[in-house]
N, C-alpha and C positions, 0 to 999 in steps of 0.2 A: 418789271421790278416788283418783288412785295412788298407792300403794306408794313408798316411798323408791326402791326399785329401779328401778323402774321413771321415775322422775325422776331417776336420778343419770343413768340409759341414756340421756334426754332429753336433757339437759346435756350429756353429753357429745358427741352430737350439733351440738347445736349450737355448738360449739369447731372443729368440724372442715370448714364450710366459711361463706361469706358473712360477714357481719356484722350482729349485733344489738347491743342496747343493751338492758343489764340495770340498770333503778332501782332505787331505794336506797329502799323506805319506812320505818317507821319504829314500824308495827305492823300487827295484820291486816287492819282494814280498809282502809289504804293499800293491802297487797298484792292485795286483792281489788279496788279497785277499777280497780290497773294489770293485771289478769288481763284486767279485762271492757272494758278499754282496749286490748287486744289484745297486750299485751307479752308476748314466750316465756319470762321469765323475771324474778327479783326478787333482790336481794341485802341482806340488813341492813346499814345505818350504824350506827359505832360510837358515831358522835358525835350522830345522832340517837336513837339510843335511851339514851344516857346523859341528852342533855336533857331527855326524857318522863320518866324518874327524878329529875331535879333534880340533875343533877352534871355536871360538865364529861367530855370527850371524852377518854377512856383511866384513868377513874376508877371505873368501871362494875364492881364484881365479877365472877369467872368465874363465880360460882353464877346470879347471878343474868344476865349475857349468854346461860347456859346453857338458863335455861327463858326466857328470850325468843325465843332459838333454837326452843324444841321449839315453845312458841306459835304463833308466824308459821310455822314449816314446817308443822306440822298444819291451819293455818286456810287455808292455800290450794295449790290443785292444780298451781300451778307450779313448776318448781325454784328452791333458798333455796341462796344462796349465803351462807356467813356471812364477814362481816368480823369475824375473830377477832383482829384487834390483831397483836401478837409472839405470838400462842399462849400470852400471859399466862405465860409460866416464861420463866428463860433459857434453861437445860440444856435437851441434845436431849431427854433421856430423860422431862423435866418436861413438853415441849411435844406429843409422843409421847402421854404420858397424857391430853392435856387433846386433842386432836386425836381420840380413843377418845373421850370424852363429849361433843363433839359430833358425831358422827358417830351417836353415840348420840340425840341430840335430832331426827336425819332430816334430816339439809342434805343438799344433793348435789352440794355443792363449798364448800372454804372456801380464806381467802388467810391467809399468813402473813406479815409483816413481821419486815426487818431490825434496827427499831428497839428499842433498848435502853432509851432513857429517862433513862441514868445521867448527872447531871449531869456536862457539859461532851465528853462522851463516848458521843454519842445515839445511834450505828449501832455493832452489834458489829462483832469484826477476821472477816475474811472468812473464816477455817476455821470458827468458831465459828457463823458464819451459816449456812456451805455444810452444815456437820452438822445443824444444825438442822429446816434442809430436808429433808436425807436420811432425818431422825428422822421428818417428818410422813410422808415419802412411804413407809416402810417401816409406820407404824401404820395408813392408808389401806391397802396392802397383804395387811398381815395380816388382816384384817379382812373383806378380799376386794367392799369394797363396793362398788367404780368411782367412788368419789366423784374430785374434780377435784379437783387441788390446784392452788394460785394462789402463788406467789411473787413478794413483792413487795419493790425492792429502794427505799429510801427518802433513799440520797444526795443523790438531787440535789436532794429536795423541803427538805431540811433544809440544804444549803450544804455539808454533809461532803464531798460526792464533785463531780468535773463528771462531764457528759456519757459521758465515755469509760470513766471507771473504774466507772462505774454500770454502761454497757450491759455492762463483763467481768462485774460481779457477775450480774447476769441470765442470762448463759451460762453460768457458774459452776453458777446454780439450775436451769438447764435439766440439765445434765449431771446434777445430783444427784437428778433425778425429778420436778420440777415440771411440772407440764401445760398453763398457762398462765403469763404474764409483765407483769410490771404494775410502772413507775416514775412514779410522781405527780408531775407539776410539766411534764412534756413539754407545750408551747405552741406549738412551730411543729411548719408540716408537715417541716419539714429534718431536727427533733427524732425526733417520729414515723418518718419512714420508717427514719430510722436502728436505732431500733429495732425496727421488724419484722425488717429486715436482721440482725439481730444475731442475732436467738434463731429466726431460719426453720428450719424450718417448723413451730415450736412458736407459739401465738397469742398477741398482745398483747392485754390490758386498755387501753384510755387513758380515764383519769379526766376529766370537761368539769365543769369548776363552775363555770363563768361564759361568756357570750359567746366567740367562736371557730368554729371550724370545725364544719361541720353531718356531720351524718352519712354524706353521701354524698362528701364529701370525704375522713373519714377510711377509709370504706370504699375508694375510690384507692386510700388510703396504704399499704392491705392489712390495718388492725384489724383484729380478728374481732370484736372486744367491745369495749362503752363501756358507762361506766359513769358515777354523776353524786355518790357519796359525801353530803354531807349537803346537798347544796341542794337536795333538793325538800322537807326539812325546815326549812332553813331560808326557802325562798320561804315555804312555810307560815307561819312566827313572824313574816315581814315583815308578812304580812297581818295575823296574830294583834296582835300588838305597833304598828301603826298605828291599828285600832278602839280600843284596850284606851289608847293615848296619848289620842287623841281626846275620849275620855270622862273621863280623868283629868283634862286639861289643859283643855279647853272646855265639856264637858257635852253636847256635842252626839254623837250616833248616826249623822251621815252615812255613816260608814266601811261600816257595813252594808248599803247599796247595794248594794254590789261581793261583798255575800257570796254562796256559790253556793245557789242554792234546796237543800231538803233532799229535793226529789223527785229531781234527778239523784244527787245520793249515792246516794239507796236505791235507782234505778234499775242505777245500776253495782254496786250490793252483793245484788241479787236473784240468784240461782243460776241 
């Protein structure tokens, strides 16, 4: 198994040229099974692992995102990206500290989000965001781990911002020490490349949850990183939740055809 360090070193690597795609499992053996599936690397969903808990997506405790954190980065030899929400505080200094435990649990890069939550007022005012950033990127610092920080700006995914004022926030987050850039809801290629343009030669994230552009398209566009947030969790509950109707509503087990034999799991889950 490597070292955190040694995976933060990796990660960071890979930011720096081509394009991968980093999936979203949902606990260890997902991440193991995308290891032996050949993927360079994995990232936690928020929203998936709040479902596996039984709560909705931004409901999750820091304690408890925390040791799901240490779990999946120990259970597999790739680098763990953590989807840490807002860094669960407002204040920089709040986000700072919780940015130090997990860093502590052995990820080797994680993202922070703009989002506030506060009714009717869902993305904070931009100095407060840009500080916030600056807050993670100085407790990564001191720290001295190399871990990657992700900033993520959430305008335009929520109707707050357009286009334009989104891609300043992300340059904004670049200046302040973000290492990657990431706005969820970008659907066209016009979208994308704009934002590669925007924050060069620092690398974008673009989020795919549904149908669109394949990989080698967004690789064009200049990506560096895709990533797929909860839909390989949720394909998962599609299949889960169509058997699981089937037998409630008919009585019958067809659905189980379609299920995967238990020899390739443990085939992808053998070391």
């Amino acid at each position: 198994m490597p070292t955190p360090a040694e995976k933060r070193a990796r990660f960071r690597e890979l930011h720096q040229t081509g394009c991968f795609v980093i999936p979203n499992p949902w606990d260890v053996g997902g991440a193991r099974m995308l290891a032996a599936l050949g993927f360079q690397a994995v990232a936690t969903t928020s929203s998936g692992a709040a479902w596996t808990a039984g709560r909705i997506d931004n409901e999750l405790p820091l304690d408890d995102m925390l040791a799901h954190l240490a779990v999946v980065s120990a259970g597999v030899d790739l680098p763990l990206n953590a989807d840490f929400e807002n860094g669960y505080a407002d204040a920089p200094e709040d986000v700072a500290r919780n940015v130090r435990r997990a860093l502590d649990a052995g990820v080797a890069g994680l993202s922070i989000e703009d989002m506030s939550h506060a009714p009717g007022k869902p993305i904070y005012e931009e100095a407060l965001a840009v500080e916030r950033i600056r807050a993670a990127r100085a407790a990564i610092d001191a720290e001295g781990s190399g871990a990657v920080l992700v900033a993520r700006a959430e305008g335009f995914l929520t109707g707050a911002m357009d286009l334009s004022a989104t891609l300043d926030r992300l340059v904004k987050f670049a200046e302040a020490g973000a290492d990657c850039l990431y706005a969820p809801a970008l659907r066209s290629p016009a979208q994308v490349a704009a934002c590669v343009r925007a924050v060069a030669p620092r690398p974008v994230n673009v989020l795919m949850h549904a149908p669109g552009m394949s990989v080698a398209e967004l690789a064009d566009l200049g990506v560096r990183r895709i990533s797929v947030g909860g839909s390989l969790a949720r394909s998962a509950w599609a299949g889960f939740l169509r058997a699981a109707r089937e037998i409630a509503e008919t009585g019958r087990f067809d659905r189980f055809a379609e299920a995967v034999p238990s020899r390739e799991i443990e085939a992808l889950l053998k070391p």
